[in-house]
VMD Tcl script that builds the backbone (N, CA, C; Angstrom):
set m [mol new atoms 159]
animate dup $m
set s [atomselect $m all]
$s set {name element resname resid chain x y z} {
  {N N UNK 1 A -8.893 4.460 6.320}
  {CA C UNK 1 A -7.927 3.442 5.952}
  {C C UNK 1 A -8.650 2.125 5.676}
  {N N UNK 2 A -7.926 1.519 4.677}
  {CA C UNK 2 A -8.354 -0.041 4.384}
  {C C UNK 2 A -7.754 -1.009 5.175}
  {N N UNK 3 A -8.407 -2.489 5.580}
  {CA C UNK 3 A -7.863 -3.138 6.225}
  {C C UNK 3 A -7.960 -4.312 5.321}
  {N N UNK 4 A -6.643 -3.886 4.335}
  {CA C UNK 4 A -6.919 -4.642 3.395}
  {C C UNK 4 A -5.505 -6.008 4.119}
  {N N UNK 5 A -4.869 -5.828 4.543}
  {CA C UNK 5 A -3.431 -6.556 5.157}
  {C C UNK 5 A -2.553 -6.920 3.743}
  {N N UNK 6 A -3.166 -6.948 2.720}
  {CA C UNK 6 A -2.334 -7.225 1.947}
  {C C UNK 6 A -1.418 -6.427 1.160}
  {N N UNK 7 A -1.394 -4.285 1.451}
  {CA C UNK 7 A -0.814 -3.881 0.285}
  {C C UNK 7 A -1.174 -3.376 -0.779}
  {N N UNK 8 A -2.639 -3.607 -0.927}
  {CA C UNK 8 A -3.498 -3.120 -2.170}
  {C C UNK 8 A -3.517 -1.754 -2.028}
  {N N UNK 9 A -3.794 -1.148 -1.154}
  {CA C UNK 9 A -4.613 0.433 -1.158}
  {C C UNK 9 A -3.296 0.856 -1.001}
  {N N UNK 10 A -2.237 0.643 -0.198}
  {CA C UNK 10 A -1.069 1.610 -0.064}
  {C C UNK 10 A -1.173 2.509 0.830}
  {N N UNK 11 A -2.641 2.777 1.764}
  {CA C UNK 11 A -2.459 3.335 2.872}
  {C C UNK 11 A -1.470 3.487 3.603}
  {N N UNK 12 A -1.061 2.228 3.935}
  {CA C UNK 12 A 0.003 2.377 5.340}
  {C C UNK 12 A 1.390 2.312 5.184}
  {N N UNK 13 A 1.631 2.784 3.808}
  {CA C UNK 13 A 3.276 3.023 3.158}
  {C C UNK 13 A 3.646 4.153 4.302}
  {N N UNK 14 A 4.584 3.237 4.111}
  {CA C UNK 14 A 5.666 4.225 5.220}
  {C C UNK 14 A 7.339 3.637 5.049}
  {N N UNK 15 A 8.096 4.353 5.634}
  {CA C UNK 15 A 9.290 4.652 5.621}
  {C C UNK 15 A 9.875 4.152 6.638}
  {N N UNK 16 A 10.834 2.923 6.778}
  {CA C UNK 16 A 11.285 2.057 8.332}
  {C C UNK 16 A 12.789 2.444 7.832}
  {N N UNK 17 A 12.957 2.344 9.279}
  {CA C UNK 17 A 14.552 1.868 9.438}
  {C C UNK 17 A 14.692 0.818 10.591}
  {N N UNK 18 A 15.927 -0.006 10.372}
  {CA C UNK 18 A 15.664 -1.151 11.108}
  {C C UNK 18 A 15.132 -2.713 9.905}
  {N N UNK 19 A 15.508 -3.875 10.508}
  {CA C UNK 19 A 14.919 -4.881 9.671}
  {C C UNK 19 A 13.771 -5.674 9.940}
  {N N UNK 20 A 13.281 -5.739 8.894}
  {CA C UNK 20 A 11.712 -5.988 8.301}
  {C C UNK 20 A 12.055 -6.864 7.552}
  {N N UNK 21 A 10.693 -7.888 7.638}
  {CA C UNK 21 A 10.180 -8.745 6.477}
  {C C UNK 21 A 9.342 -8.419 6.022}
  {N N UNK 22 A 9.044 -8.690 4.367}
  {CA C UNK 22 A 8.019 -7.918 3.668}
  {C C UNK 22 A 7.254 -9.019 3.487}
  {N N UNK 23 A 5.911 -8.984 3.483}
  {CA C UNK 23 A 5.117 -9.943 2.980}
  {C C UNK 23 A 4.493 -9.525 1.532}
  {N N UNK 24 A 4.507 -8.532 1.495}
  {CA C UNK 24 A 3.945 -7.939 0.214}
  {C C UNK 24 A 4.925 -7.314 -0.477}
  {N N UNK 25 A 4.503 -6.895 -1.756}
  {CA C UNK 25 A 5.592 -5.846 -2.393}
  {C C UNK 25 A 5.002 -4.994 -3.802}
  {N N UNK 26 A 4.057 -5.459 -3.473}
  {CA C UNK 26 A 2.501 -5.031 -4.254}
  {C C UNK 26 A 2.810 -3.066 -4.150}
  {N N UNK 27 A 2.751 -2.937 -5.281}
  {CA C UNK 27 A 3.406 -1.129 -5.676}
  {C C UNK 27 A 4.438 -1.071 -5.070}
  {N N UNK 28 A 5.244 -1.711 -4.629}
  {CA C UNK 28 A 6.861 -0.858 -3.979}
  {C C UNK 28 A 7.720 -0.994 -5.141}
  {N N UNK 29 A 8.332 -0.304 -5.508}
  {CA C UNK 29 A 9.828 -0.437 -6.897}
  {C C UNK 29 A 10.792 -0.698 -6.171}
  {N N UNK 30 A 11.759 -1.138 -6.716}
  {CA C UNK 30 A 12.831 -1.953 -5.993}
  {C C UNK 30 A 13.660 -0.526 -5.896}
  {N N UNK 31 A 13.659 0.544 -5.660}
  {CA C UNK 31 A 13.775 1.633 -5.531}
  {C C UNK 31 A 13.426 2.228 -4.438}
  {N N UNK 32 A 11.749 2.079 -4.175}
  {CA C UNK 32 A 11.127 2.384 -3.134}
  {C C UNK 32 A 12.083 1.021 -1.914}
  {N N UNK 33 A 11.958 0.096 -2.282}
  {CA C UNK 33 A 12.490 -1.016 -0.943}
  {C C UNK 33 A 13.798 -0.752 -0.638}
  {N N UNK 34 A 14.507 -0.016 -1.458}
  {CA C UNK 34 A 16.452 0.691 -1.144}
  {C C UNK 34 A 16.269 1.606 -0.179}
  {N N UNK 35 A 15.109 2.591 -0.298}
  {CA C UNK 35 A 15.111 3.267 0.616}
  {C C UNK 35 A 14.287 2.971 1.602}
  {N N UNK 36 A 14.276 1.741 2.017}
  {CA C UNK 36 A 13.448 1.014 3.661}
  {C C UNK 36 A 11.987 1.360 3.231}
  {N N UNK 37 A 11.559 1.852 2.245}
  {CA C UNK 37 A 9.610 2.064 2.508}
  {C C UNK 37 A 9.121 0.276 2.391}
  {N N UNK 38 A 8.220 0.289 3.232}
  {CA C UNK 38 A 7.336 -0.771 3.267}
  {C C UNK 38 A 6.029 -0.262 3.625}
  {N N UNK 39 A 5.016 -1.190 3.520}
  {CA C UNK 39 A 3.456 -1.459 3.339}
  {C C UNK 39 A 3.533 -2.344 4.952}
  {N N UNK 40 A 3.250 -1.234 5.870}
  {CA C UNK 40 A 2.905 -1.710 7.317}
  {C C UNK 40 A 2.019 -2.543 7.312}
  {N N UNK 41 A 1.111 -2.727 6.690}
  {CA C UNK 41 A 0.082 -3.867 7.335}
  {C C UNK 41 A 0.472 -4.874 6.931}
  {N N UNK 42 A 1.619 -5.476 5.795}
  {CA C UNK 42 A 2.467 -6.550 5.772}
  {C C UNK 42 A 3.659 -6.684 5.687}
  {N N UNK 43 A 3.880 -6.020 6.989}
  {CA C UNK 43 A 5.524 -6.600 7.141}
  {C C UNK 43 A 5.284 -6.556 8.712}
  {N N UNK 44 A 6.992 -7.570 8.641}
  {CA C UNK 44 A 7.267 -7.760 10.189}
  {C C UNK 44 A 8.462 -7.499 10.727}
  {N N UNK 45 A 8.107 -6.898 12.173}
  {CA C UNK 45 A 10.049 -6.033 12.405}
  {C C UNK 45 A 10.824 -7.522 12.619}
  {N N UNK 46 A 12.136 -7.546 12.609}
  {CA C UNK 46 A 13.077 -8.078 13.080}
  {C C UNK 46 A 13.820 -7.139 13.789}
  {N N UNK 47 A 13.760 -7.327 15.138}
  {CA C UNK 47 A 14.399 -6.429 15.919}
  {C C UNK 47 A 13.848 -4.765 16.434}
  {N N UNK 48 A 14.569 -4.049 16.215}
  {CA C UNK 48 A 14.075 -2.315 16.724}
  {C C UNK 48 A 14.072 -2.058 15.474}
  {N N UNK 49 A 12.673 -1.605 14.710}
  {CA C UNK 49 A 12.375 -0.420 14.010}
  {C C UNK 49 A 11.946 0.815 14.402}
  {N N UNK 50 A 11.475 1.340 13.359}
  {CA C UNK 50 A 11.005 2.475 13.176}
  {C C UNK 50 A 10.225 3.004 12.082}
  {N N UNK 51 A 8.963 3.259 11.949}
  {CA C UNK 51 A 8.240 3.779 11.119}
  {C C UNK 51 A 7.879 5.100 11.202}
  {N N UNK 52 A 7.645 5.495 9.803}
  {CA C UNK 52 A 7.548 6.893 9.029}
  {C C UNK 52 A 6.236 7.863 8.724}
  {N N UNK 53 A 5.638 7.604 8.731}
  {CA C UNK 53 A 4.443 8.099 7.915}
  {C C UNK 53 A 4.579 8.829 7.002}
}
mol reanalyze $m
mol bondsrecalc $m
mol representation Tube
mol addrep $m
């Protein structure tokens, strides 16, 4: 894995439920963000999530 924090490599795409802030959005389609995927190394929970791999 890259420790890139920003989103570039797409490693750490994953699938949340629960609310998140995205800091990035670097490859997600506003498609991919309907269905909760975010780029773990920039985002932040608000509250109880849950991530996907």
């Amino acid at each position: 894995m890259a420790a890139s924090r920003a989103g570039v490599c797409g490693a750490c795409r994953c699938t949340t439920t629960g609310e998140i802030q995205r800091q990035s959005l670097v490859n997600l389609t506003p498609q991919d963000i309907e269905r909760g995927v975010a780029l773990a190394c920039s985002c932040t929970a608000r509250g109880d999530v849950s991530f996907d791999y």
